[in-house]
C-alpha positions as CSV (number, residue, x, y, z in Angstrom):
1,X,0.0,0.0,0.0
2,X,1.7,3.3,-1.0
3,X,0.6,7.0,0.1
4,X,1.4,9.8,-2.2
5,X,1.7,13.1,-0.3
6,X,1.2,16.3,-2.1
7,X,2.8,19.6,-0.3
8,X,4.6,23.0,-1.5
9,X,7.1,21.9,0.9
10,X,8.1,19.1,-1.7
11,X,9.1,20.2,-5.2
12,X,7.4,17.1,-6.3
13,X,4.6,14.6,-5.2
14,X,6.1,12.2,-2.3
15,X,5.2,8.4,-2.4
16,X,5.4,6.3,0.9
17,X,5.0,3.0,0.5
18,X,3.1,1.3,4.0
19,X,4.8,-1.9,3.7
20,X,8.2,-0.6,4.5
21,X,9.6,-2.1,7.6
22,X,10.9,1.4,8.9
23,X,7.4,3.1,8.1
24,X,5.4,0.2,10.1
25,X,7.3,0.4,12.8
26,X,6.8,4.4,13.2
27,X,3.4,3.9,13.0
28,X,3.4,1.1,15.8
29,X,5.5,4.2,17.8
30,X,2.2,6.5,16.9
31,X,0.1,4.3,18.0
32,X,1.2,3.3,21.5
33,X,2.0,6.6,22.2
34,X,-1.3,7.7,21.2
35,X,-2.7,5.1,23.5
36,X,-0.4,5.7,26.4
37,X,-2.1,8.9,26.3
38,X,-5.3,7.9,26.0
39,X,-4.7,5.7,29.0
40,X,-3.3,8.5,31.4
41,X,-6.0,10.3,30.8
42,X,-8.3,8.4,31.8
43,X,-6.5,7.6,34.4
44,X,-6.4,11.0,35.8
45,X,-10.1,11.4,35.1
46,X,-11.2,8.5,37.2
47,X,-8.7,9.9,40.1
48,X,-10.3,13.1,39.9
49,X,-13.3,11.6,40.0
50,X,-12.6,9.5,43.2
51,X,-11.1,11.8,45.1
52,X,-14.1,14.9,44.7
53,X,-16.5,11.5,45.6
54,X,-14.4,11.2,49.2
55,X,-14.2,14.6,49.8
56,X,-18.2,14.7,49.4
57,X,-18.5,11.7,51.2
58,X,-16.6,13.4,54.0
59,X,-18.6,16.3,54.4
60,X,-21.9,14.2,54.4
61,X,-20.3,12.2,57.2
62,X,-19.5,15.3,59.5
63,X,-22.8,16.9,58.4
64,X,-24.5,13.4,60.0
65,X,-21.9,13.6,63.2
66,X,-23.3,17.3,64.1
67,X,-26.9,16.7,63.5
68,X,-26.3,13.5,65.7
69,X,-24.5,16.0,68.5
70,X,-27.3,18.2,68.1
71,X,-30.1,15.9,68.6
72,X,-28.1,14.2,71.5
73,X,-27.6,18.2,73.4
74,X,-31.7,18.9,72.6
75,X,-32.5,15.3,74.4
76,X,-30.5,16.3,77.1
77,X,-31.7,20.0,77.9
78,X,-34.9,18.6,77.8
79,X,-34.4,16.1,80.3
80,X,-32.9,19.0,81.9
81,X,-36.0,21.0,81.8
82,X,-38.2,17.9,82.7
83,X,-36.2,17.7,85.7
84,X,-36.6,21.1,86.8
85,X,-40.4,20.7,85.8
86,X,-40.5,17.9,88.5
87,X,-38.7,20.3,91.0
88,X,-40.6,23.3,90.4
89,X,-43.9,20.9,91.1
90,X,-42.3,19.6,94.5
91,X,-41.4,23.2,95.5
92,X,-44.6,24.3,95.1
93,X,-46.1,21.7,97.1
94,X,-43.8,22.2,99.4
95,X,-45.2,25.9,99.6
96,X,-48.3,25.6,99.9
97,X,-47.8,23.2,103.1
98,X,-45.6,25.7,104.3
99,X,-48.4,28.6,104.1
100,X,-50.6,26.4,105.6
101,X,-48.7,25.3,108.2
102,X,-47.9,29.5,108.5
103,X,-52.1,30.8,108.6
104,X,-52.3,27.6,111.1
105,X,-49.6,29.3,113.8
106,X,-50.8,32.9,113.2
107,X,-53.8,31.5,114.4
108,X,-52.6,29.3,117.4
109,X,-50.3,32.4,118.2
110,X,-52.9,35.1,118.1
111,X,-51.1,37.2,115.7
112,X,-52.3,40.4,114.7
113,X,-54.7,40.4,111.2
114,X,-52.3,40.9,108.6
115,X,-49.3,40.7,110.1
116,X,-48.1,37.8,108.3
117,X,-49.8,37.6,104.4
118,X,-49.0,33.9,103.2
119,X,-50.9,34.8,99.9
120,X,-48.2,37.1,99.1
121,X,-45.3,37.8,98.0
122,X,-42.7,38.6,100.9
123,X,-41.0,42.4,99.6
124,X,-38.0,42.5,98.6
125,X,-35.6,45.1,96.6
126,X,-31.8,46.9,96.3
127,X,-29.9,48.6,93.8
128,X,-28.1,46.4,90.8
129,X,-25.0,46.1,90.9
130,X,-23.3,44.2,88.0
131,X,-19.9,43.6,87.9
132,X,-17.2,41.0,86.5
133,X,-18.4,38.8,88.5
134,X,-21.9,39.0,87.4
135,X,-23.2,36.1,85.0
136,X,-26.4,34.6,83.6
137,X,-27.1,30.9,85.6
138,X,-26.0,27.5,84.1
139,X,-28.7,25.3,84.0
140,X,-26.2,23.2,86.3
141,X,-25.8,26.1,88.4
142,X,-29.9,26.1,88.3
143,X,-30.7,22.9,89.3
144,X,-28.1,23.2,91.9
145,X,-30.0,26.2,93.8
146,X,-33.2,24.4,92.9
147,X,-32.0,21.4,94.8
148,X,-30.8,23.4,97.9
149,X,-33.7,25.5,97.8
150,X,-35.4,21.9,98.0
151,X,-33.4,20.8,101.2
152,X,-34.3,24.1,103.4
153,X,-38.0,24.6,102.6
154,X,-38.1,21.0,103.7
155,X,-36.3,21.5,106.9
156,X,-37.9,24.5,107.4
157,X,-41.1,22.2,106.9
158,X,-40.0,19.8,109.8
159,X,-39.5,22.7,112.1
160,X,-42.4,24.6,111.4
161,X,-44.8,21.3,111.9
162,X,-42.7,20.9,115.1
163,X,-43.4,24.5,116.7
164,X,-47.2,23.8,115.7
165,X,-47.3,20.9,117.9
166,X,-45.2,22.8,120.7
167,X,-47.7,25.7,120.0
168,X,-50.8,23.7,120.1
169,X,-49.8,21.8,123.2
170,X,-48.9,24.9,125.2
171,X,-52.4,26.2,123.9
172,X,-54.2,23.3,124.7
173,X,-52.6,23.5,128.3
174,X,-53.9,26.9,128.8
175,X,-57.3,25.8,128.0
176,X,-57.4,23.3,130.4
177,X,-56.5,26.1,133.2
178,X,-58.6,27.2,135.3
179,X,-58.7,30.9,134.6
180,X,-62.5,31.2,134.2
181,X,-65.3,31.9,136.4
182,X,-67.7,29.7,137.5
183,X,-70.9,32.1,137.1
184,X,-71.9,34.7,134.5
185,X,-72.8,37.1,136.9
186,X,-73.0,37.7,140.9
187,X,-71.0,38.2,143.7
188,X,-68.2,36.4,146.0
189,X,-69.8,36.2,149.2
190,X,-66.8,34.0,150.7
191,X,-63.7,33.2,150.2
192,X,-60.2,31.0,150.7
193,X,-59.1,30.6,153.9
194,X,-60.2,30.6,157.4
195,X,-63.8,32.0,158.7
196,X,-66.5,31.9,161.0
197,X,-68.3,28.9,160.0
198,X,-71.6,30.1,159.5
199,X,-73.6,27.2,161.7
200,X,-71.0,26.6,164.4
201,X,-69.3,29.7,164.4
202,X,-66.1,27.9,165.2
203,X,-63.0,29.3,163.2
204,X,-62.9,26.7,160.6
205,X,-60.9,26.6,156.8
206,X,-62.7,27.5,153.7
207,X,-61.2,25.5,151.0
208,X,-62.7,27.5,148.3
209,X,-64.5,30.5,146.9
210,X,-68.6,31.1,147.0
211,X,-70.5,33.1,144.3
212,X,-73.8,33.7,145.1
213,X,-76.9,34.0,142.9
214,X,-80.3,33.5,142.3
215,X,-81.4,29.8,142.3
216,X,-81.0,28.1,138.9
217,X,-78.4,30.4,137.6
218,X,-76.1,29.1,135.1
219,X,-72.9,27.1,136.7
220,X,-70.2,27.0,134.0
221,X,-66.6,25.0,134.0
222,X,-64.0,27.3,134.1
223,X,-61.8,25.5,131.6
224,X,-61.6,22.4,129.6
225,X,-61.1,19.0,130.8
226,X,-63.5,15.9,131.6
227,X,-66.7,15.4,134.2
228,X,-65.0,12.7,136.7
229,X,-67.5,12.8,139.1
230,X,-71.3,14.0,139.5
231,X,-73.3,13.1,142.1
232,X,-74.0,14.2,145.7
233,X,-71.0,14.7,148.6
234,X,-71.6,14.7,152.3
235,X,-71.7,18.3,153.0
236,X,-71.5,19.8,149.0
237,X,-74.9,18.6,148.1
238,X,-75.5,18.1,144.7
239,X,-71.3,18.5,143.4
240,X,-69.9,18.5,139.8
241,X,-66.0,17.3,139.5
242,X,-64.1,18.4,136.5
243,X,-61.0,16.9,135.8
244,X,-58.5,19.1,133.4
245,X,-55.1,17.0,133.3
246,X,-52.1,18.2,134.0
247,X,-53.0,17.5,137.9
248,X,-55.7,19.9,137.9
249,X,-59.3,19.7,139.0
250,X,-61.9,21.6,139.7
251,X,-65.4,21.3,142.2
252,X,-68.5,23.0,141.7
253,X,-71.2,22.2,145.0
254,X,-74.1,23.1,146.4
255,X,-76.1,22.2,142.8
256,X,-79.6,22.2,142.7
257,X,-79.2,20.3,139.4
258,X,-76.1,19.0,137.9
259,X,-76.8,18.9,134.3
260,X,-73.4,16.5,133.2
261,X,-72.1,13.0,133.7
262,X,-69.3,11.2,134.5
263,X,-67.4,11.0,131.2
264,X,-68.7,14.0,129.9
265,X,-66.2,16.1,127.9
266,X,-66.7,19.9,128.8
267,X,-65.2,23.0,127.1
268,X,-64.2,26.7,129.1
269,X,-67.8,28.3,129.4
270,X,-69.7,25.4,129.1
271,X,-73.2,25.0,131.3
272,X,-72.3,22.1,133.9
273,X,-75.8,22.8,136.8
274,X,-77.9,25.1,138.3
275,X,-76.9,26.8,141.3
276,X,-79.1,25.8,144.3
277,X,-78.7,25.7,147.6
278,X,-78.2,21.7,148.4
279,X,-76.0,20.4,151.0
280,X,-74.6,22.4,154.0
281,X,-75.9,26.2,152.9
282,X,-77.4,29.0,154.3
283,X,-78.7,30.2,150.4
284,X,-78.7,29.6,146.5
285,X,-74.6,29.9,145.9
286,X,-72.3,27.7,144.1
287,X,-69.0,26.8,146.1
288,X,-66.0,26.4,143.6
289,X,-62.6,24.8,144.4
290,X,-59.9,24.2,142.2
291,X,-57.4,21.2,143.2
292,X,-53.7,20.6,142.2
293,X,-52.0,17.3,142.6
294,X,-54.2,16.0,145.2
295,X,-54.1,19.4,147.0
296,X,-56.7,21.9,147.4
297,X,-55.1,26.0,146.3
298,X,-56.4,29.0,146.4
299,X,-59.0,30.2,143.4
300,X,-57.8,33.5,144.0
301,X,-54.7,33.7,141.2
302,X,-57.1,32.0,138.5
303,X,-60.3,34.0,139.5
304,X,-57.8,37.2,139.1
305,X,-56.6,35.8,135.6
306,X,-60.0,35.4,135.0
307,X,-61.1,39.3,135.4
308,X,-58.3,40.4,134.0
C-alpha cells in the first residue's frame, strides 16, 4: 500500500510505501503513544473523580456527626427541663404546706390580722450592681439552687410542723387552766381561807370561793377537761367534778341540778348545773374549788386571771 503526499514543501509529489519495515514500525511508535495517552488520561479522570467523591462523602459524614450532637444536646436539655419541671412541682407543694402550716400558727399564736400575708409575696428590693463577677445561671448552676432551695423549705417544713405541735400543746394546756369563772354574773360572798363557819361559828378553813346568785343560775366549767364525778358529797350537796389534766381539777357544789355525767367532755364556758342551795348552805350559791395534785389551792390567782 503506497501513500502519495502532495505539499509545496516538496518540489514534487512524495510516495510512501506502507509496507516498509521502517514506516510500520513508526506507525506502531504513533500508535502506543497515542494510547499511552489515552490511558493516562483516563486515568487522571477516574482519580479526579474518586477523590471529589471522598471529599463529598466526608462532608456528608461530619454533616450526619453534628446533627447527631445536636439531637443528643436537645434530648438532654430537655431532660434537663423535665427535671426542673418535676422540682418546680415539688417546691410548690412544698409551699403551699408551708403557708398552711404558716395561717395555722398565726392563728394558734394570736397574731395580729395581717401581720403575716402567706398569699403574698414577701418584699424585697436593692440597687443592681453588676460587675465581672456578674453572670447569667448554668442550668447546672440552676438545678443546683433548685436542689438546695429543695433541702431548706423541707427543713424548714419539719420545724415549722414541730413548733405547731409545741404551739398547740402549750395552747391546749392553757385551756385546760382554770382561769375562768364559775358564774356569769353575781357576787363572792366567801372566800379561801379561814372564817366563821356560818352554823358553828367555830373558826374553821374554807377551801374554796362562794359566788352567790339567784337559784338556777347558770354554773359553767371554768376550763376544759373531763366530768370525773357527778353526784352528791356529804356536805356539798349536789357536786360536779371536772378533771383538766395536768394535775388539775376543779369542784362545783351546792347544785340544785347538775346537768353532766361522768365522762362527759366539757369546754371553758360550758353550762355544767344550776346553782341551788343543796348540801350544808345557808342560800342559792355555788361553792368552787380548784385542786392541784391531790391538794386543794387557792381560786384566788385564777379568778384574778380570770377578770383580768
Amino acid at each position: 500500500m503506497n501513500v502519495i503526499i502532495v505539499s509545496n514543501f516538496f518540489k514534487t509529489p512524495r510516495t510512501i510505501c506502507l509496507r516498509e519495515p521502517r514506516i510500520l514500525i513508526a506507525m506502531s511508535l504513533v500508535a502506543l503513544l497515542l494510547a499511552g495517552l489515552c490511558g493516562a488520561g483516563g486515568y487522571g479522570i477516574g482519580a479526579l473523580a474518586s477523590s471529589g467523591g471522598a471529599r463529598v462523602d466526608g462532608a456528608l459524614a461530619g454533616i450526619e456527626q453534628q446533627r447527631a450532637a445536636f439531637e443528643q444536646a436537645r434530648n438532654d436539655s430537655q431532660r434537663e427541663l423535665n427535671a426542673m419541671s418535676v422540682k418546680l412541682a415539688e417546691l410548690q407543694a412544698h409551699a403551699t404546706r408551708l403557708n398552711a402550716l404558716g395561717a395555722r400558727l398565726t392563728k394558734i399564736a394570736h397574731l395580729d390580722d395581717g401581720e403575716f400575708n402567706f398569699d403574698a409575696a414577701p418584699a424585697v428590693g436593692g440597687p443592681s450592681i453588676r460587675g465581672a463577677a456578674s453572670e447569667l445561671p448554668t442550668g447546672a448552676a440552676l438545678g443546683e439552687s433548685i436542689d438546695a432551695l429543695d433541702r431548706q423549705i423541707s427543713l424548714q417544713s419539719q420545724q415549722l410542723a414541730l413548733l405547731e405541735s409545741v404551739l398547740a400543746d402549750r395552747e391546749l394546756d392553757a385551756s385546760m387552766l382554770p382561769t375562768g369563772l364559775p358564774v356569769r354574773s353575781g357576787y363572792a360572798s366567801s372566800g379561801y381561807g379561814r372564817r366563821s363557819d356560818p352554823f358553828s361559828g367555830y373558826n374553821e378553813f374554807h377551801r374554796g370561793v362562794d359566788f352567790s346568785g339567784p337559784r338556777g343560775s347558770d354554773v359553767l366549767t371554768v376550763a376544759d377537761g373531763v366530768v370525773q364525778f357527778s353526784g352528791r358529797i356529804n356536805g356539798y350537796g349536789n357536786a360536779v367534778e371536772v378533771d383538766h389534766g395536768n394535775g388539775y381539777m376543779t369542784r362545783y357544789a351546792h347544785n340544785n341540778e347538775n346537768l353532766v355525767t361522768v365522762g362527759d367532755r366539757v369546754k371553758a364556758g360550758q353550762v355544767i348545773a344550776r346553782m341551788g342551795s343543796t348540801g350544808r348552805s345557808t342560800g342559792s350559791h355555788v361553792h368552787f374549788e380548784v385542786w392541784l395534785d391531790g391538794r386543794v389551792v387557792n381560786p384566788g390567782q385564777y379568778l384574778r386571771n380570770a377578770r383580768g
